[in-house]
C-alpha positions in Angstrom: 18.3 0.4 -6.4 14.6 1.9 -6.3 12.6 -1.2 -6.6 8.5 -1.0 -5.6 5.9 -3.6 -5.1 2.3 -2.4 -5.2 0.0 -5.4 -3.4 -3.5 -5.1 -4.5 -6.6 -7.0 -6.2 -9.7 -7.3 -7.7 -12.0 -3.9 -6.9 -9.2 -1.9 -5.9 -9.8 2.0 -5.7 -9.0 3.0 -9.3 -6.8 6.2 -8.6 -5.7 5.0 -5.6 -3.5 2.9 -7.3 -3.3 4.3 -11.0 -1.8 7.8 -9.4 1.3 6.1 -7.1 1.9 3.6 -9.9 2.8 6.3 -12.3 4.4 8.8 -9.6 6.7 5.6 -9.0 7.5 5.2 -12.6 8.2 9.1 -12.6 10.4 8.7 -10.3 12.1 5.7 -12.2 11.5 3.0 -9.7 11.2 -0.5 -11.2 7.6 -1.3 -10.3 6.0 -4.6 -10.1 2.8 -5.4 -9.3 1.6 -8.2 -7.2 -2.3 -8.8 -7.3 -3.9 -11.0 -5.2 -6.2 -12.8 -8.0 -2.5 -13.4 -9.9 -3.8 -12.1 -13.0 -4.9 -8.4 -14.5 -8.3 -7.3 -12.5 -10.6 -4.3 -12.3 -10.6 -1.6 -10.2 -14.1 -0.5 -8.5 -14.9 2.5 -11.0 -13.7 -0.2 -14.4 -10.7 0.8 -15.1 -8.1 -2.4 -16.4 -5.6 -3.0 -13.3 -2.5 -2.5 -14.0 -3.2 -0.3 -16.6 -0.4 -1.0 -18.2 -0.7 -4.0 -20.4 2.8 -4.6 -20.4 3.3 -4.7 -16.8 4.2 -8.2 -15.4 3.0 -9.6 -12.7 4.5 -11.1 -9.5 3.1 -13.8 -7.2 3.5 -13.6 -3.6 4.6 -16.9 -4.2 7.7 -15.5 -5.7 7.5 -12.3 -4.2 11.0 -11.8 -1.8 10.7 -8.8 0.4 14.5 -8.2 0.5 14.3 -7.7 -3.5 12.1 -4.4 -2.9 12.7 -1.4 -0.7 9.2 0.7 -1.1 6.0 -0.9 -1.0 2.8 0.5 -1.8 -0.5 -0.2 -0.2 -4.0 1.0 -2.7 -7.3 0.8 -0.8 -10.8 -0.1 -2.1 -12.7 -1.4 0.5 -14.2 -4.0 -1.3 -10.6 -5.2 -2.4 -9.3 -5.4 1.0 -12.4 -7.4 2.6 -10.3 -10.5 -0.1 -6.5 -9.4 0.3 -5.8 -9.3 3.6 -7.4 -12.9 3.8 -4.1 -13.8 1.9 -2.2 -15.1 4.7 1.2 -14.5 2.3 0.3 -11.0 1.4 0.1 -10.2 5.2 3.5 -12.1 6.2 5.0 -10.3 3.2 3.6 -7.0 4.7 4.9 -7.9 8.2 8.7 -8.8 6.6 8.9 -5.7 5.0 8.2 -3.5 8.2 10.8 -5.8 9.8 12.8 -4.4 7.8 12.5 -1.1 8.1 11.5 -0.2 4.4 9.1 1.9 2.9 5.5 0.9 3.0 3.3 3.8 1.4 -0.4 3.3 2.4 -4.0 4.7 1.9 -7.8 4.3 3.2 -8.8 0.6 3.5 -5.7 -0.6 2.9 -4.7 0.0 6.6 -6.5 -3.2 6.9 -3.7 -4.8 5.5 -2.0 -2.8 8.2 -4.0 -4.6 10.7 -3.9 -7.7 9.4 -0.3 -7.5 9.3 -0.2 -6.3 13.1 2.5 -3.4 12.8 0.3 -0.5 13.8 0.5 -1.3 17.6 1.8 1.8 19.5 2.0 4.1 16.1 0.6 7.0 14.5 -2.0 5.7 11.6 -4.6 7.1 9.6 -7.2 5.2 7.4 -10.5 5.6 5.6 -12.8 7.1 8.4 -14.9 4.2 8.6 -12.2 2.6 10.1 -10.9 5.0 13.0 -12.0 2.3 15.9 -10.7 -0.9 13.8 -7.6 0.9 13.5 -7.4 2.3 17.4 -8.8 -1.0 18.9 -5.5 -2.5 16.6 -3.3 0.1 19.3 -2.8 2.2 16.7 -3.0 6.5 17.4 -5.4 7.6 14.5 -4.1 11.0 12.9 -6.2 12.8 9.9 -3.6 14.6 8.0 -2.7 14.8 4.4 0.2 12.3 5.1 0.8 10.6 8.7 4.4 9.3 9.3 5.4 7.0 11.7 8.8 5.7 10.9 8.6 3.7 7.6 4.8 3.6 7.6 3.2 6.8 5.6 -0.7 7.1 5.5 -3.5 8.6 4.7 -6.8 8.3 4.8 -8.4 9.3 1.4 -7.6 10.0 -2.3 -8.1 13.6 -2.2 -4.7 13.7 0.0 -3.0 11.2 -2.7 -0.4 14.7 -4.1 0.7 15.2 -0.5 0.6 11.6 0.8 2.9 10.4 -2.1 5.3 13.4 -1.6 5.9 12.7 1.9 6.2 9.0 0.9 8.6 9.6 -1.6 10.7 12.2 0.3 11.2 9.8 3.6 12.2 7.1 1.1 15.4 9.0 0.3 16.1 10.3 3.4 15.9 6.6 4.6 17.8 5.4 1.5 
């Protein structure tokens, strides 16, 4: 089973989570999209979120973190300053590190991260803005393409997203 959950809302960085939403259809996952407004949004440069109309959307409500085994974490600052105020979308976040599954994850989204206190003690990376919120967190801060700690893959920035999403992607089925 390849079964994805991308967390996001409102503002979100357009091709931060346009790009892994098609790489994980490419790669035939069954995607759904959780957003934290519970309905279609905009990203920060316009673009229609999902951008696929025929995408359906899950609640965190209804959202069960044993039903997915990657989950993928878009930034866009001005996205993140509401999400991770979603006390659900941070307790799902936490579950699925429990767990040991896949959580793909770039720039502000480390926030989330944060929020969701699973950084302690590993290697991170995350928008630059954020290097002390994410070492005062306990976190090591690493600027590479793609930083892997375990299940936890990030990166800092968009330009990185082709290498970031490899690595994701390749440490999901060695793990699998």
């Amino acid at each position: 089973m390849k079964k994805a959950i991308i967390i996001s809302g409102n503002l979100v960085q357009d091709q931060e989570f346009i790009y892994p939403y098609y790489r994980l259809l490419e790669e035939d996952f069954d995607v759904d999209v959780c957003l934290n407004e519970k309905k279609f949004v905009k990203g920060i440069l316009g673009t229609d979120i999902p951008p696929n109309k025929d995408q359906k959307l899950v609640n965190i409500e209804e959202a069960n973190s044993k039903n997915y085994n990657f989950l993928l974490l878009p930034g866009g600052v001005k996205s993140m300053e509401k999400v991770r105020q979603n006390k659900k979308i941070i307790n799902f976040i936490s579950e699925f590190n429990m767990q040991k599954k896949i959580i793909a994850c770039i720039c502000s989204a480390t926030q989330l991260l944060i929020s969701a206190k699973v950084v302690k003690g590993r290697k991170i990376s995350g928008y630059y803005s954020m290097i002390d919120d994410i070492v005062n967190a306990g976190a090591i801060y690493e600027d590479k393409p793609a930083v892997v700690d375990e299940n936890i893959i990030t990166t800092a920035h968009y330009k990185d997203m082709g290498p970031w999403m490899a690595t994701a992607l390749k440490v999901f089925y060695k793990l699998k």
